[in-house]
VOTIDO-783531 format. One record per atom (N, C-alpha, C): x, z, y. Coordinates in steps of 0.001 Angstrom, whole numbers, plus 524288, in hexadecimal, padded with zeros to 5 digits. Layout:
<nodes>
XZY
...
</nodes>
This chain:
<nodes>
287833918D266AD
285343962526416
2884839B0F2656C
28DD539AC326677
290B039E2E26730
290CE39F8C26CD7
28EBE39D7226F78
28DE439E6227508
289033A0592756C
2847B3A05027166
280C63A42D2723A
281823A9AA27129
285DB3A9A426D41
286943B03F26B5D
289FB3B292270BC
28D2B3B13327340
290543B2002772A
28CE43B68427A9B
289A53B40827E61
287103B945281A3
283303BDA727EEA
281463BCDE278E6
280A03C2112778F
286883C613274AE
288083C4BF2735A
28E0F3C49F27240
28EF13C6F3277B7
290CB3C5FE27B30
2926B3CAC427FB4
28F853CE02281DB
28AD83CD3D28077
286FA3D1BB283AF
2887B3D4FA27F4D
286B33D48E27A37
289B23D944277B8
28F423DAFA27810
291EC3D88627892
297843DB0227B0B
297DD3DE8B27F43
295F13DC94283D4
295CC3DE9B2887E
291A33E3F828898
28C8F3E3FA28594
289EB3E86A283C6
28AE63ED4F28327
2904F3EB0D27DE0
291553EFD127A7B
2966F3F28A27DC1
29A683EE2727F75
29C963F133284BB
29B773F3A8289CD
296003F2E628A97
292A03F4B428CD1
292203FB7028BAE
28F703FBAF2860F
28F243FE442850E
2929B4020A28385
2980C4005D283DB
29BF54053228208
29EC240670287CF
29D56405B728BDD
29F76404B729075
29B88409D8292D9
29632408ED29276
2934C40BF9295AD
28FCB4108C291E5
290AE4149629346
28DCE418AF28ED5
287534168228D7A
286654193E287C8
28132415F7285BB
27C87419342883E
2781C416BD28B8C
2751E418A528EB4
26F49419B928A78
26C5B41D1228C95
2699C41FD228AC2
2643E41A9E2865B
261C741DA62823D
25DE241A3B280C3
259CE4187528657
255FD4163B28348
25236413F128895
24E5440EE5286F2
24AD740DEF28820
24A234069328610
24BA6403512888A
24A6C3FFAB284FE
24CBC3FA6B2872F
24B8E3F73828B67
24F073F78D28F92
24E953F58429524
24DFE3EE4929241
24AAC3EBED29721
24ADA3E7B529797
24E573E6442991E
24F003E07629B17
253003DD5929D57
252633DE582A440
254713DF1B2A6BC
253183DF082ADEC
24F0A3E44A2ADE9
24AFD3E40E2ABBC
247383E7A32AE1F
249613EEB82AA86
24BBF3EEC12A766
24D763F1242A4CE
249013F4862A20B
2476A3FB2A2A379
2429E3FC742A002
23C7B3FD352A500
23F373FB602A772
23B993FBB02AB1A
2360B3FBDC2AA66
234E33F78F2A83E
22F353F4AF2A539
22D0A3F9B22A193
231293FEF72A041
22EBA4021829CEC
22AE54060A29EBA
22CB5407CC2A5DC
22AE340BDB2A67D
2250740B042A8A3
2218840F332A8CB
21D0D410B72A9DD
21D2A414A72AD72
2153F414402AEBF
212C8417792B1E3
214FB41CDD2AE6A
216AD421F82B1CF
217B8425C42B193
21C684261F2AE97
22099425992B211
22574424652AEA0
2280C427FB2AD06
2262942DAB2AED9
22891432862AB98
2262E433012A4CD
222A84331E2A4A6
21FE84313929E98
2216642ED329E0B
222AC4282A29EA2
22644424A129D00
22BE04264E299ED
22C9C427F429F72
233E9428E629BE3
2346B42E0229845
22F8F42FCE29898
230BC4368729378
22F89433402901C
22C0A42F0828F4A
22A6942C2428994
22E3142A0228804
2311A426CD28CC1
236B742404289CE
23A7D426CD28879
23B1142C0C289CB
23FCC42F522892E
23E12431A4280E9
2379D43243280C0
237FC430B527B9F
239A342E732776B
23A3F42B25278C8
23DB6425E527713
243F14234327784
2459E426AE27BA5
24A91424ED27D07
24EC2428E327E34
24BCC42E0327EEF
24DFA4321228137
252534345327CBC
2518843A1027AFF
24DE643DC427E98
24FD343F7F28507
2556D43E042858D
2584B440D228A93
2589143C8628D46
25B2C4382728CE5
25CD34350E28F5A
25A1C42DA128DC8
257B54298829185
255B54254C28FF5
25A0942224294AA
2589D41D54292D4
25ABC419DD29827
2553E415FD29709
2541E4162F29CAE
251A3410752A004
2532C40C082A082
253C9407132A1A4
253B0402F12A5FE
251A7402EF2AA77
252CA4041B2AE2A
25055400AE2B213
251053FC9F2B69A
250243F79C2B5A5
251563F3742B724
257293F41D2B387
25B573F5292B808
260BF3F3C12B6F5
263AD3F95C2B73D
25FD23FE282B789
2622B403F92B779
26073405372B2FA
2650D409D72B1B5
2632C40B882AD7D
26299411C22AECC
25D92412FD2AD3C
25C89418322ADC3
25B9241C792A8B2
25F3F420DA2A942
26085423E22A564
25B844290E2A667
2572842A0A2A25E
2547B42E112A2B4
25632431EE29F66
2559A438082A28E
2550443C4229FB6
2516943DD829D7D
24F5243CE2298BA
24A9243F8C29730
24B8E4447B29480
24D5B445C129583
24D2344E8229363
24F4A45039297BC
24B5A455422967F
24DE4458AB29C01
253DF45A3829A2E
257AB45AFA2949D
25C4045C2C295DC
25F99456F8296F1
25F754525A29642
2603B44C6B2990B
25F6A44DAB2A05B
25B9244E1B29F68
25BB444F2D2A73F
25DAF4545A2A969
25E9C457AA2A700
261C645CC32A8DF
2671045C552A7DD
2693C458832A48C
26E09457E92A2FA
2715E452FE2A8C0
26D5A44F912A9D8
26F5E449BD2ABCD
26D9344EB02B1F1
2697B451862B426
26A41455582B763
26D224595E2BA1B
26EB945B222B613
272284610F2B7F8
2786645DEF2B335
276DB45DC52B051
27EC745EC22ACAE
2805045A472B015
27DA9454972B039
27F3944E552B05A
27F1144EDA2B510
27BE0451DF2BA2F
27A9844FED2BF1F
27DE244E052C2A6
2841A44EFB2C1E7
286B544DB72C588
288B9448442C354
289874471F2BF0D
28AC2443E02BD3A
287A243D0C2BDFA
281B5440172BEBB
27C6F43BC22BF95
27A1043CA52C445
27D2243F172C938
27AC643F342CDB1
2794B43AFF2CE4F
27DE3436392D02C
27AFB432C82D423
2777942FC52CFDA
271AA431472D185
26E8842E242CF56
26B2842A492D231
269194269F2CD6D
26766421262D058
26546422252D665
26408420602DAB1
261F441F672DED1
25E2C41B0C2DED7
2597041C412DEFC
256C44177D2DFD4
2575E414C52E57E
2553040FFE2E581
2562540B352E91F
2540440E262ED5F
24F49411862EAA0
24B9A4120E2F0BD
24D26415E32F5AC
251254189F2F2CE
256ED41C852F756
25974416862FA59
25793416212FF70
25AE44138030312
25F73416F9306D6
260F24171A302AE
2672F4198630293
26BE4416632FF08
27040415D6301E8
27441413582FFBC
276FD418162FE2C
27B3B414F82F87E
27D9E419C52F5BE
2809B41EAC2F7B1
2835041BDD2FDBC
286D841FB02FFF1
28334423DF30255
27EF8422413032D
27AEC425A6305B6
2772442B44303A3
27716426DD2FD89
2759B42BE12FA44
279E342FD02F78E
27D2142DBA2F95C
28370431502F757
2836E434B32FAAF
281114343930144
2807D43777304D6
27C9643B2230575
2773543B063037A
2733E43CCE30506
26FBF43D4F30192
2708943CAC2FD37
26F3243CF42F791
26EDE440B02F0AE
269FC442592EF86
26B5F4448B2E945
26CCC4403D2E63A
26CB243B8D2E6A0
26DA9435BE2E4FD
273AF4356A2E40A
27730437902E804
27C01436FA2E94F
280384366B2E491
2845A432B72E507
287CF433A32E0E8
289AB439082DEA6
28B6143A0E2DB72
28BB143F2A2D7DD
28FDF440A02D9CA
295E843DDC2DBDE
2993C43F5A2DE05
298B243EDC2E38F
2945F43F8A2E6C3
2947F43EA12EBCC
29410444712EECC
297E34441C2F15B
2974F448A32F53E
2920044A742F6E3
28D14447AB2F8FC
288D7448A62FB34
2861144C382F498
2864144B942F34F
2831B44D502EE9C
286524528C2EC97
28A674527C2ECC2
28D46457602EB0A
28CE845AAC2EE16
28B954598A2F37C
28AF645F5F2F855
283D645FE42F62F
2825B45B382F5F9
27D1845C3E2F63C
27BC5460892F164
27F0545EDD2EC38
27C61462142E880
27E69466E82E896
283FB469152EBEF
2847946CB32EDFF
281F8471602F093
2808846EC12F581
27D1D4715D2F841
277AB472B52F651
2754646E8F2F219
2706346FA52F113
270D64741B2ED07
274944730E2E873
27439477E82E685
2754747D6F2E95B
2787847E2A2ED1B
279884832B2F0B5
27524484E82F4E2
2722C480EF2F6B8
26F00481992F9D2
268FF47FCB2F971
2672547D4A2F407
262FA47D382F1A0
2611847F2E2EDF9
264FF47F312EAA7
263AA4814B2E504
26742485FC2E2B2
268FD488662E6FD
26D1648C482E382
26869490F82E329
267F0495A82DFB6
26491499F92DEEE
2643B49CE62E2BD
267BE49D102E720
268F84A0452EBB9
2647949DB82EED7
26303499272F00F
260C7494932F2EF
25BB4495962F117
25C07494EA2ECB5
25687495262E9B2
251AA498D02E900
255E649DB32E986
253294A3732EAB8
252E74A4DC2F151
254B94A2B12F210
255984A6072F956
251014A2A72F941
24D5549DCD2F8AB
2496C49A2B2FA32
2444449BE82F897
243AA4A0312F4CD
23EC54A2A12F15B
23A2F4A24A2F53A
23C694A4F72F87C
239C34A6382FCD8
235364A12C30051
2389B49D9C301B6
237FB499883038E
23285495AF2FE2A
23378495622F831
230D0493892F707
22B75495EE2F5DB
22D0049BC62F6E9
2272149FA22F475
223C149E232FACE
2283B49EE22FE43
223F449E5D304E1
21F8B49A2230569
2232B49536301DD
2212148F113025C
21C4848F8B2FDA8
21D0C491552F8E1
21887492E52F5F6
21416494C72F7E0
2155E49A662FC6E
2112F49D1A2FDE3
20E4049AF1300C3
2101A496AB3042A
20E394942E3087E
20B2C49064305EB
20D9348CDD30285
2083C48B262FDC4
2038E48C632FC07
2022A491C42FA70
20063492E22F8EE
1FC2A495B42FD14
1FED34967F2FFA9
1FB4849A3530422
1F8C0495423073F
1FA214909230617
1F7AB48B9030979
1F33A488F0304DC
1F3AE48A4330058
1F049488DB2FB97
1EBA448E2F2FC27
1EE43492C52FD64
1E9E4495CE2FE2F
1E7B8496543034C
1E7BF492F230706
1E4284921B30A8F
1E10C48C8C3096B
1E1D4489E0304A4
1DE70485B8303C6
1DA85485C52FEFF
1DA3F48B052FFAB
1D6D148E702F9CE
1D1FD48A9A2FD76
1D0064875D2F80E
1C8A3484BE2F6E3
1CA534804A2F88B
1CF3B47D242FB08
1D00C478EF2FB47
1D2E1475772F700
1D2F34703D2F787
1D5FE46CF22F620
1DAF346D2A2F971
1DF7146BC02F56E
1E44146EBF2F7BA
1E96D469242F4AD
1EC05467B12F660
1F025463322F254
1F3E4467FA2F20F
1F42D46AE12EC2D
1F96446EA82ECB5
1FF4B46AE22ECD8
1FCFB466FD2EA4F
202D24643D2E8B0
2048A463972EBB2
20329460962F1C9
203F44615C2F694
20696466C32F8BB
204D1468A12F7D5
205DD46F0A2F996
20BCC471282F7E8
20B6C46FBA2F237
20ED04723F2EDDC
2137E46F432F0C2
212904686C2EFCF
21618466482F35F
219EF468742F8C4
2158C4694F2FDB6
215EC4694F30223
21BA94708C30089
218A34741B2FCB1
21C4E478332FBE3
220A1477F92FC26
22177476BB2F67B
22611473F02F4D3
2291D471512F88F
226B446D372FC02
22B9446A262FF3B
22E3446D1930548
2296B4721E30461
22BBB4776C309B5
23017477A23075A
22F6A47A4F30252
232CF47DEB30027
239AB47AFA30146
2386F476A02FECD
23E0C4732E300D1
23F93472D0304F1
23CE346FCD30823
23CB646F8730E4C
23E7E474B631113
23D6E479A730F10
23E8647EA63114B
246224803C30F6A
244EF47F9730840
24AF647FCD30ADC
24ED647BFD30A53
24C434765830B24
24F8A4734030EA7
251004735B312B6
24D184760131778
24D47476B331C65
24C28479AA31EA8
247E047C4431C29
246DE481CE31E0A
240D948143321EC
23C4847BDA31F13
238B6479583228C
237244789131DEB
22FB94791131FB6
22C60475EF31C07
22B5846F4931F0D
22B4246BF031AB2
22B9D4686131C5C
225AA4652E31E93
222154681631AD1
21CD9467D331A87
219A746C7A31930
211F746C9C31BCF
21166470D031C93
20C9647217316C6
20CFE4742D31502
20A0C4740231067
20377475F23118B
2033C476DD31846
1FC5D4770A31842
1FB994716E31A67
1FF5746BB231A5F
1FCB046A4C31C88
1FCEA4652A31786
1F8154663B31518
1F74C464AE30F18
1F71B45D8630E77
1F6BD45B1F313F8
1F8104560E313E7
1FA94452CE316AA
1FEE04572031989
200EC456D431E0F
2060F4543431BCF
20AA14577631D63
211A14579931C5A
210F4455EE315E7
20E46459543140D
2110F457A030D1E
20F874548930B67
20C114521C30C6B
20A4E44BC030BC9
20D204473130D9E
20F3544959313DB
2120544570315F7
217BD4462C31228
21C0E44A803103C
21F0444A4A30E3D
2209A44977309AA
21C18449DC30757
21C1044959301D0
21BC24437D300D7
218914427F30411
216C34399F304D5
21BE943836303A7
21FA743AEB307DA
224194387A309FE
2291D438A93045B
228A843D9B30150
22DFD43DD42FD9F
22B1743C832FA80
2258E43D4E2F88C
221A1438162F55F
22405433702F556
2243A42F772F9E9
224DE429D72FADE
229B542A3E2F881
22E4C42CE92FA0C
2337642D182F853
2363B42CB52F397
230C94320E2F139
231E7430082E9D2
22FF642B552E82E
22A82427EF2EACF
22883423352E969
22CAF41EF92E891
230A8420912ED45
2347B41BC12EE7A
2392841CA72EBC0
23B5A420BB2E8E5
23E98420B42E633
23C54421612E039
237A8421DC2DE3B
234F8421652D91B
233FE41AF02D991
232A5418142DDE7
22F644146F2DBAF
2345540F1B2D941
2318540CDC2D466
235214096E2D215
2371A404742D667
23C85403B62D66F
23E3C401742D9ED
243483FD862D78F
242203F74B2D75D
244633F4992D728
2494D3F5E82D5D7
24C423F80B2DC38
2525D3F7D12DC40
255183FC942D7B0
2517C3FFEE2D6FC
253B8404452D44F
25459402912CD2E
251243FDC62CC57
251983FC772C741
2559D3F7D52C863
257533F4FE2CC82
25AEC3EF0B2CD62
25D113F0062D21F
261283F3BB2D03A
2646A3F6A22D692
266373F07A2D907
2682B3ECD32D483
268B53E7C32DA19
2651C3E6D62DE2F
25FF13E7AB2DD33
25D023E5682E22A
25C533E8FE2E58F
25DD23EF382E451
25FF33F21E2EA00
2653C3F1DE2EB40
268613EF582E887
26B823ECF22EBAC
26AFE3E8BC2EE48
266FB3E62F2EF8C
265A93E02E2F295
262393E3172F60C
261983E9492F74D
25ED73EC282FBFD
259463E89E2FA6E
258553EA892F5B7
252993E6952F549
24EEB3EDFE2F6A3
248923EE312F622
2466C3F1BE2F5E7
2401A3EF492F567
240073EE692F0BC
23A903EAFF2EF6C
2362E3EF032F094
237583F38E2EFC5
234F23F74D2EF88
2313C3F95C2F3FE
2356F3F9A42F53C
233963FD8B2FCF1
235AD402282FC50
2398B4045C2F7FE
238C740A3C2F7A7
23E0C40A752FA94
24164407942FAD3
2463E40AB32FCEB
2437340B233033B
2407940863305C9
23EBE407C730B47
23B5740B3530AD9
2371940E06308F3
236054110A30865
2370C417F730791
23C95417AD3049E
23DC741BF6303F6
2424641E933090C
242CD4192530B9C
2469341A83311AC
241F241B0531515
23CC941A35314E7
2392141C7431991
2379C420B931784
237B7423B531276
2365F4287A3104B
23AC942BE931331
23EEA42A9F31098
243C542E9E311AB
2446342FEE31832
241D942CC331AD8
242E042CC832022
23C8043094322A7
2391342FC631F40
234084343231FD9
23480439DE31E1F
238BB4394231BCA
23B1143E3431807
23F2D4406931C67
242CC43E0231E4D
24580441D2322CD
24378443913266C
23DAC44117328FD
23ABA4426832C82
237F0448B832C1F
2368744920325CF
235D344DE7324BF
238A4451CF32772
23E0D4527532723
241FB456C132887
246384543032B36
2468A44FA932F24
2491144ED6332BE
249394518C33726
24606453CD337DC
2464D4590D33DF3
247ED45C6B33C02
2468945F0133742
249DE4646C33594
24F5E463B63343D
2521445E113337C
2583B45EEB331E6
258D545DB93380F
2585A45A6133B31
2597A45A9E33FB4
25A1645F9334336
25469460FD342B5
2556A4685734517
259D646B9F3432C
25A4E46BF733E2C
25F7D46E0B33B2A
2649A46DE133CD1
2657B4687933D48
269FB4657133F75
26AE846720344C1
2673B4682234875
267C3468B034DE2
2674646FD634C7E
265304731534A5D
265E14784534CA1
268EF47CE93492F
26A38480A53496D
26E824843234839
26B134891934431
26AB8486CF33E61
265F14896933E42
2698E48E7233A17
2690A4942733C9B
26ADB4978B3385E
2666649B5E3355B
269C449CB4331D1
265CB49FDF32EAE
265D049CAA32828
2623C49E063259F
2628C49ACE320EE
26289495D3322C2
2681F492BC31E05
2670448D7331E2F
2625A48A3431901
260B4486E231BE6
25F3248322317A4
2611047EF9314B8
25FF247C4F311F9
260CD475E530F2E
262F5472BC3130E
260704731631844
2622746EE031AFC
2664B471DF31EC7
266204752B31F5E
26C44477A4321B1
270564769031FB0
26FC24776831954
2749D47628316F3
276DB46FC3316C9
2728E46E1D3166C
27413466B1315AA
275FB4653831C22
274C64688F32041
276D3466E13253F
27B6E4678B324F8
27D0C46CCA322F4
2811446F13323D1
285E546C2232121
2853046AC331C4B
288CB46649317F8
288424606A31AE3
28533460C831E9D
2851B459E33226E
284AE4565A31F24
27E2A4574D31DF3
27B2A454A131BDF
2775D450E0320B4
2770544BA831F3F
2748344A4C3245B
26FFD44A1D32353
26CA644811327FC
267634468B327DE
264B04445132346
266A144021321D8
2657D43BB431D47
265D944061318A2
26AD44427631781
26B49444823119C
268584481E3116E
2677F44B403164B
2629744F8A315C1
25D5844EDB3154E
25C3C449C4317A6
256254476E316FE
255DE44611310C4
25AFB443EB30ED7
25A714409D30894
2599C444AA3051F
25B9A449C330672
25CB544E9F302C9
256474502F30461
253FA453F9307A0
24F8B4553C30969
24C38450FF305B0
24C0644B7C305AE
247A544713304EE
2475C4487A2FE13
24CED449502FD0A
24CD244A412F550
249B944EB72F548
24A914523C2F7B8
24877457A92F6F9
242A2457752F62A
240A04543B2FA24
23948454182FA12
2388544FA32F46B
23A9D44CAA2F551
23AD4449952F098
238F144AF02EA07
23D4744E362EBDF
23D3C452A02E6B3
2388E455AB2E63D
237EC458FB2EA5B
2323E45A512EA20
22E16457322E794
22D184538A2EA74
2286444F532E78E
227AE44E532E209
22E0644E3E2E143
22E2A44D1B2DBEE
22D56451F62D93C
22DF2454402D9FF
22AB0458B12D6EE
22662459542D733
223B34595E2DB6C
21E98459972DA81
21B14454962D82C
21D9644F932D6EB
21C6044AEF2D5D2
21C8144BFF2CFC5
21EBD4510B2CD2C
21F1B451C22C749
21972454542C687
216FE457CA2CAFC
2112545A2E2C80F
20C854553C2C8E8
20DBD451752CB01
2088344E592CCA8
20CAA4499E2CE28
20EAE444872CB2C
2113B441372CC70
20D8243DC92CD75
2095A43C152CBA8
203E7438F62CE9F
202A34399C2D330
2032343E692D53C
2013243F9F2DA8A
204E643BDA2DDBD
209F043A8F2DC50
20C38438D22DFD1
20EA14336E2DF5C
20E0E4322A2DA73
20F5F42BEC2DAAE
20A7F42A1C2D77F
</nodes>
């Protein structure tokens, strides 16, 4: 009889030292055994988790999943706080499986990168001095009113037609970057089923493969056994490789000629000897990002 009390008898031991060992993690429900809350979520999982943050919130919930545990922000001062006060503190964040990239790699070429890693500290360097400082921001006015006008003056030659603006709005928008990344549109916005269809497909597929639910990212052991039940990590290395094709002649040209006058985005990342790879990985977030914004006015349209 005394050998039955024995193993509940140390799980509570080991529990409660558990618990004074590791800080107490956020409310949340109750994970299963192995599958953890997995079994909870639903179709449209942003409604999902504002309903649970009802219940568990208001700032902060914890998940299960599988064998991770995932910490949500539900208030915007929770996500402006773990953002801007916490950000250096919570850089390196999770990496999903479907980056076929090893750690030293994303330490190299990566917003992923460890928080104390050199690659990320020039990077957030330079980006604030040469992306986002007000000096940067205003000298560019110019550049986004040109890309507007050209919009618009291509919408007003399709006066009495059917027209996809979102397409359009898209194809804008990813000049505007592309211009002062490089100082090139990447795609042409009269050609309404041409380039921005083909590019958009392409950082489309990319978010598919790092959104879509994936085994290893809930049971990191079986990406450690190089398992990929999925297809997405093989998938997202023939994306990333359709994605340098975009602007592989323009860093090459760069590289080979003496270009003065204003520099751009990609002058500066040559110049700090940035290679091929980290400039394609940086460029690939950038469109990325795009999508995802436009995936907030019409997220049906695209998944």
């Amino acid at each position: 009889m005394l050998l039955l009390l024995v193993p509940p008898f140390l799980y509570f031991i080991l529990k409660q030292l558990k618990s004074h060992i590791n800080p107490p993690l956020p409310p949340g429900p109750t994970p299963w055994p192995i599958i953890g809350t997995l079994h909870l979520f639903k179709p449209h999982t942003h409604i999902y988790l504002c309903n649970l943050a009802q219940s568990y919130g208001p700032d902060l919930m914890l998940l299960r999943l599988g064998t991770q545990n995932l910490i949500v922000a539900s208030s915007p001062s929770a996500a402006s706080e773990i953002l801007k006060a916490k950000d250096r503190i919570l850089a390196a964040r999770g990496v999903p499986h479907a980056v076929p990239l090893t750690r030293s790699q994303i330490n190299e070429m990566s917003f992923w990168a460890d928080a104390d890693s050199d690659h990320l500290k020039n990077l957030r360097t330079i980006s604030r001095k040469e992306l986002f400082s007000t000096t940067v921001l205003e000298s560019q006015n110019y550049l986004r009113e040109k890309k507007v006008v050209e919009m618009v003056e291509w919408l007003r030659s399709k006066e009495g037609k059917v027209v996809n603006v979102q397409n359009e709005v898209y194809a804008t928008v990813l000049n505007m970057f592309s211009n002062v990344l490089f100082s090139k549109d990447v795609v042409r916005v009269e050609e309404e089923f041409g380039d921005t269809e083909v590019v958009r497909g392409v950082l489309r597929g990319i978010i598919g493969a790092l959104l879509c639910p994936n085994l290893c990212d809930f049971f990191p052991i079986a990406g450690k056994l190089n398992l990929d039940p999925h297809g997405v990590r093989r998938k997202h290395r023939e994306l990333s490789m359709r994605t340098w094709a975009l602007w592989e002649t323009i860093v090459k040209e760069r590289r080979e000629s003496d270009k003065e006058g204003n520099r751009d985005f990609l002058d500066v990342l040559i110049s700090r000897g940035f290679t091929d790879d980290q400039i394609n990985k940086l460029f690939e977030i950038k469109g990325v990002t795009i999508i995802q914004d436009t995936m907030k006015a019409n997220p049906a349209h695209y998944f």
